[in-house]
C-alpha positions as CSV (number, residue, x, y, z in Angstrom):
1,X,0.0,0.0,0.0
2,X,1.5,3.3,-1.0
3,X,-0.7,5.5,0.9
4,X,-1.8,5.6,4.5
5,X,-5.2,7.4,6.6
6,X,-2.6,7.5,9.7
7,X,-1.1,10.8,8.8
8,X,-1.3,14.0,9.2
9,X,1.6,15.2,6.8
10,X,1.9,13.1,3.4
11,X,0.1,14.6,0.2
12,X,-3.6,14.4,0.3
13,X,-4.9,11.0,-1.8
14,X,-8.2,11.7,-0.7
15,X,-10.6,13.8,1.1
16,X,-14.6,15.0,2.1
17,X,-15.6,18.0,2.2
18,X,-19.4,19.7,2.9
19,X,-20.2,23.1,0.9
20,X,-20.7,26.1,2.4
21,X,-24.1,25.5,0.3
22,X,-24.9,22.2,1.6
23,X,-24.5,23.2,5.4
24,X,-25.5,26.9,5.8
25,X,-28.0,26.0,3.2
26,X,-30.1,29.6,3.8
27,X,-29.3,33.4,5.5
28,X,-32.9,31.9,7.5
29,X,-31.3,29.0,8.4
30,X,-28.0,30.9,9.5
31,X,-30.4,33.6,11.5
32,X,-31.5,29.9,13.1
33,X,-28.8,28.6,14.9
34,X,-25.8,30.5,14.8
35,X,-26.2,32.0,18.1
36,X,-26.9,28.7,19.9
37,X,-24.0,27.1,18.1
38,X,-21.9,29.8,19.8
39,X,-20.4,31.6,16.2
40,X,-18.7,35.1,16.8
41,X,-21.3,36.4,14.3
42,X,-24.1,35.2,11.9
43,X,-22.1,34.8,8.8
44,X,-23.1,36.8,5.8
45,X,-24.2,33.8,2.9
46,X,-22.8,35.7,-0.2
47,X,-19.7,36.0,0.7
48,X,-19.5,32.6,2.6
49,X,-20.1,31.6,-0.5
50,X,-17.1,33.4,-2.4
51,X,-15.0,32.2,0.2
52,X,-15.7,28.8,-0.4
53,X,-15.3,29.0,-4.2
54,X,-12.2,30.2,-3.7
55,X,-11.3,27.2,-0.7
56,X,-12.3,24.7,-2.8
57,X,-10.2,25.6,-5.7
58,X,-7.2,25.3,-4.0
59,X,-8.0,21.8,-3.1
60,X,-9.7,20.7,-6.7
61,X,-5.7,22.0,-7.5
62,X,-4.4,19.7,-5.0
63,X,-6.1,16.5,-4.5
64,X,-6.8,13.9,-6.3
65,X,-9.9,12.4,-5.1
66,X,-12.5,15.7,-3.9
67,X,-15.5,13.5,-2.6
68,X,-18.8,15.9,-1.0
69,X,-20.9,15.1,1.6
70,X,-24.9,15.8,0.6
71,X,-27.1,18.6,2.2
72,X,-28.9,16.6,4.9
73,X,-31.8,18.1,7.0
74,X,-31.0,16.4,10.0
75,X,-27.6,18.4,10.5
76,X,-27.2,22.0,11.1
77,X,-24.6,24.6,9.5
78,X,-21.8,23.4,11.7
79,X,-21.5,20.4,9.4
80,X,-19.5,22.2,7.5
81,X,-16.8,21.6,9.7
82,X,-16.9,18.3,8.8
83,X,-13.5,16.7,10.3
84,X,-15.0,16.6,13.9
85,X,-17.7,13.9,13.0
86,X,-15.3,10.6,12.0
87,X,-11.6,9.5,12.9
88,X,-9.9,7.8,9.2
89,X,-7.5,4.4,9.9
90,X,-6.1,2.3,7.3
91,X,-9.2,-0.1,8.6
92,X,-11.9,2.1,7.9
93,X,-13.7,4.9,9.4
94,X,-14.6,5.0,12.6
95,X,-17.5,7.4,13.3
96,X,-17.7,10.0,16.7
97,X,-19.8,10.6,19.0
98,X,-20.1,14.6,19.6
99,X,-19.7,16.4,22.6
100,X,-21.7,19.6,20.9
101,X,-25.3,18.5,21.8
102,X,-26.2,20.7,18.8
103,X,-23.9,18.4,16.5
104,X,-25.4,14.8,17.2
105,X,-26.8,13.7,13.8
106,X,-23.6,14.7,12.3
107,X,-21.4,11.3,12.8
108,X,-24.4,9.2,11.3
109,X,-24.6,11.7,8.4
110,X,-21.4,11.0,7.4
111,X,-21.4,7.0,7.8
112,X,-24.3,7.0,5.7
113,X,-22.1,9.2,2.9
114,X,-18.9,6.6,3.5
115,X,-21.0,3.5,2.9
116,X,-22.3,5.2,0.0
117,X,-18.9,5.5,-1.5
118,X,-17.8,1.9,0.0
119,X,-15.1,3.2,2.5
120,X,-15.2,0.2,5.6
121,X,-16.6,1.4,8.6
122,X,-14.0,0.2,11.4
123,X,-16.1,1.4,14.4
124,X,-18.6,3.7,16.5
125,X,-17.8,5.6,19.5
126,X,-21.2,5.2,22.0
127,X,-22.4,7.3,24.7
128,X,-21.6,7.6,27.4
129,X,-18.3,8.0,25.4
130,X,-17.4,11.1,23.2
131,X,-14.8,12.0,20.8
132,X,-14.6,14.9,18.1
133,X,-12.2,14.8,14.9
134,X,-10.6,17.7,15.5
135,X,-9.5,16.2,19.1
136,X,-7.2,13.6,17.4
137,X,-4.2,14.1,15.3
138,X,-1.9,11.0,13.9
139,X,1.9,11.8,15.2
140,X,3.3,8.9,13.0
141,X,1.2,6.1,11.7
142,X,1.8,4.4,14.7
143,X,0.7,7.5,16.7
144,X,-2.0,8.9,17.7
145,X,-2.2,12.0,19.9
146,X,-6.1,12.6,21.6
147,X,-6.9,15.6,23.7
148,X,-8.6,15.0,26.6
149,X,-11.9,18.0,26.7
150,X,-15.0,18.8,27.1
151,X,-15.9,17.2,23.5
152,X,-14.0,14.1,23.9
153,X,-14.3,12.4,27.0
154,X,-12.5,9.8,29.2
155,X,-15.0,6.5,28.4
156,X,-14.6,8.3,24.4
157,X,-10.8,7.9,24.5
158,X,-11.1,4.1,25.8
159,X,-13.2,3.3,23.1
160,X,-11.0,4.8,21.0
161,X,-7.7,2.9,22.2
162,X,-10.0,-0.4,21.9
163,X,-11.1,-0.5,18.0
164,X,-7.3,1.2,17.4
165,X,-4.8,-1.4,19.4
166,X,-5.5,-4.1,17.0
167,X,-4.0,-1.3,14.4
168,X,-0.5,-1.3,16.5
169,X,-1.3,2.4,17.1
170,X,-0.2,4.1,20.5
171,X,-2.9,6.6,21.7
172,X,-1.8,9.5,23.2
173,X,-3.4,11.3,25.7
174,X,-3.1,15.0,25.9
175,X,-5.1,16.5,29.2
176,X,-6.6,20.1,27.7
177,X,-7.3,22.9,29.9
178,X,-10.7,24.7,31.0
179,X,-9.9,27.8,28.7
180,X,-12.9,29.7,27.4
181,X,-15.4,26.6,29.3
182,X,-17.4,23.9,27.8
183,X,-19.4,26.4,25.0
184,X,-16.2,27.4,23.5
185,X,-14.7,25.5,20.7
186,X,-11.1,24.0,21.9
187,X,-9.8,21.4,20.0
188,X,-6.0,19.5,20.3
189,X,-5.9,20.7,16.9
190,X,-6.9,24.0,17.9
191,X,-3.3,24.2,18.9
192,X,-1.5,21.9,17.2
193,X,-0.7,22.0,13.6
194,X,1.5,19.4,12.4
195,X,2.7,20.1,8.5
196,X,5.8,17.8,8.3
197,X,6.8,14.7,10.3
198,X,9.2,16.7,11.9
199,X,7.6,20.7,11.6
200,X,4.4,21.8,14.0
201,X,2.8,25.0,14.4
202,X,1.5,25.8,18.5
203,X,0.2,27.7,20.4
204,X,2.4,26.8,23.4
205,X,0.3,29.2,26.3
206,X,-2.5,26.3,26.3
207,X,-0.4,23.4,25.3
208,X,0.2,20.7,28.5
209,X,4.2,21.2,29.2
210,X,4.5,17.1,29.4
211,X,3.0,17.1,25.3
212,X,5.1,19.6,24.3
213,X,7.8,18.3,25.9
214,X,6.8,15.4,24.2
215,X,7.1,16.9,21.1
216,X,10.6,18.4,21.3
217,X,11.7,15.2,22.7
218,X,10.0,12.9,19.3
219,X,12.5,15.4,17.1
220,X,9.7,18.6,16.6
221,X,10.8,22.3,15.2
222,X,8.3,23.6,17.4
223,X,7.0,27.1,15.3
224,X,5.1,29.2,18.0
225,X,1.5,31.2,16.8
226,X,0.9,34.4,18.6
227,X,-1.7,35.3,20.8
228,X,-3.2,37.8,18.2
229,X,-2.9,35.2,15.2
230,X,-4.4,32.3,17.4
231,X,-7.9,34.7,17.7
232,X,-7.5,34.4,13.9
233,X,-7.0,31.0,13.5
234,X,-3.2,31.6,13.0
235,X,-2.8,28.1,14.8
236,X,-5.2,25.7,12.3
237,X,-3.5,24.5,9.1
238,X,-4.1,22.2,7.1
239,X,-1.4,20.4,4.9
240,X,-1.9,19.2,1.6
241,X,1.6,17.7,2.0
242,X,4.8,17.8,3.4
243,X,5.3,21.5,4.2
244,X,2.7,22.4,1.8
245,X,0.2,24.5,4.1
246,X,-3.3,25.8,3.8
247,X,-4.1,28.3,6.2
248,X,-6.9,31.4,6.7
249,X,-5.5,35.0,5.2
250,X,-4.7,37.4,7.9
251,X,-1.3,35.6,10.0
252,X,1.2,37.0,8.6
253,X,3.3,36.4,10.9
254,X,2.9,32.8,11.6
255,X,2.8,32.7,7.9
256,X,6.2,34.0,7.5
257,X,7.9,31.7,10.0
258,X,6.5,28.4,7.9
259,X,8.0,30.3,4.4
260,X,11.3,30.5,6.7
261,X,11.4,26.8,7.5
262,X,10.8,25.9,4.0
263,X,7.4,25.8,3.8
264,X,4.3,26.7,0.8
265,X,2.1,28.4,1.9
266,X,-1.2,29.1,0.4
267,X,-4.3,31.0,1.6
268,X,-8.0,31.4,1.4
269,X,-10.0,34.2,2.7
270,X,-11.9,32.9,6.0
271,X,-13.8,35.7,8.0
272,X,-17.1,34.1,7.2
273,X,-16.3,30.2,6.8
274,X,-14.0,29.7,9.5
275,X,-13.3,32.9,12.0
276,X,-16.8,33.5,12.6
277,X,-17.5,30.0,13.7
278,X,-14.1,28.7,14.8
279,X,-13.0,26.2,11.9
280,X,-9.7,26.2,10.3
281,X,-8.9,24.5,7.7
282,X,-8.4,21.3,9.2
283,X,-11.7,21.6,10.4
284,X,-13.2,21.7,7.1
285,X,-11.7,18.9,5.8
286,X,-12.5,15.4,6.6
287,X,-9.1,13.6,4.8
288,X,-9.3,10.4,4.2
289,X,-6.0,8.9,2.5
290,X,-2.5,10.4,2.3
291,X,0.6,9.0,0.3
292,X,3.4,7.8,1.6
């Protein structure tokens, strides 16, 4: 097999994404929920729309497989954010279970669009039990680091451990702190960014100092976000490969120090897709295969 799901780094094979269409739908259905879902701001639907245009162009550019997941009335306009509802391993899917109470039908939404396309489902996370995507990032493909939050839980992470040990893959534990409180969206990957097997962006003021220590020790260039940029989402990027980064306009600073370590960097504009609700573009991606 030349490609892997247990990576975080190597060129994108394959991935699922949700339009901005297909989850905000209607500016009725964003006046809705977006206050209850906790967004900084009801996003404006035209030019969430431009944004998105312009988002998926770059990765129509740079992937070879652009699967969709379908409009689905069950789900609300966070489904857009579509990496939080599933966990890919090189034996399937396996599908969340989400700590957002307003997010629930969003794991089942997507197993019904991966059975569709006849990607193996490994395994479910079950309540009491909760985990969120954007919670879990693979290390190596023998690694896999999990924050510990108020969206992914204690009996969540030992489910998770379970369906992966037959895998050979080391789970992680990273123990998150309180921060903005349980309404607030605070993800691992909210401060962790890896782009290389060797390269991370953080935001070391809320990382745990045994995980970052971790880090440095497993051979990391650690490349530090500032406060300002991680309000902007300086801190979420997504790579389409090895030092190949995808991140929201508007961090130019962070943006500078990944062009200094070698990286490309490309950007989208974001104020309406990702700042206003608190989705990078990790967050809007669901990836399912890398190469090796």
């Amino acid at each position: 097999m030349n490609y892997t799901c247990h990576s975080e780094t190597g060129k994108i094979k394959s991935l699922f994404i949700k339009n901005v269409q297909q989850a905000f739908i209607s500016d009725s259905h964003l006046e809705q929920y977006w206050e209850s879902l906790n967004y900084l701001g009801k996003p404006d639907l035209g030019n969430a729309r431009k944004e998105y245009k312009f988002f998926q162009g770059l990765l129509e550019n740079n992937v070879a497989e652009l699967f969709f997941f379908p409009e689905d009335p069950s789900v609300n306009m966070d489904s857009i954010y579509c990496r939080d509802a599933s966990i890919a391993t090189n034996k399937g899917m396996i599908i969340c279970n989400m700590g957002k109470a307003g997010r629930i039908n969003e794991p089942l939404a997507e197993k019904y669009a991966f059975e569709k396309k006849a990607i193996p489902i490994l395994g479910t996370i079950t309540a009491p039990g909760t985990v969120e995507g954007g919670d879990v990032a693979w290390l190596d493909e023998h690694t896999l680091a999990v924050g510990h939050t108020y969206r992914t839980n204690e009996e969540g992470i030992t489910q998770l451990k379970s369906l992966l040990k037959p895998l050979d893959v080391e789970v992680i534990v990273v123990h998150l702190p309180h921060y903005k409180g349980k309404a607030d969206v605070f993800h691992l990957m909210s401060v962790l960014s890896p782009v290389d097997t060797n390269l991370a962006v953080v935001y070391s003021p809320l990382m745990p100092i045994v995980f970052r220590n971790y880090m440095l020790n497993r051979g990391y260039q650690l490349l530090e976000v500032t406060d300002e940029e991680f309000d902007s989402m300086g801190c979420n990027i997504l790579a389409i490969g090895p030092r190949h980064c995808l991140m929201v306009k508007g961090n130019p600073v962070i943006k500078t120090e990944l062009e200094n370590a070698g990286c490309l960097v490309s950007e989208y504009p974001g104020e309406e897709i990702s700042v206003k609700g608190g989705g990078g573009p990790t967050c809007l991606t669901r990836p399912i295969s890398r190469w090796i």
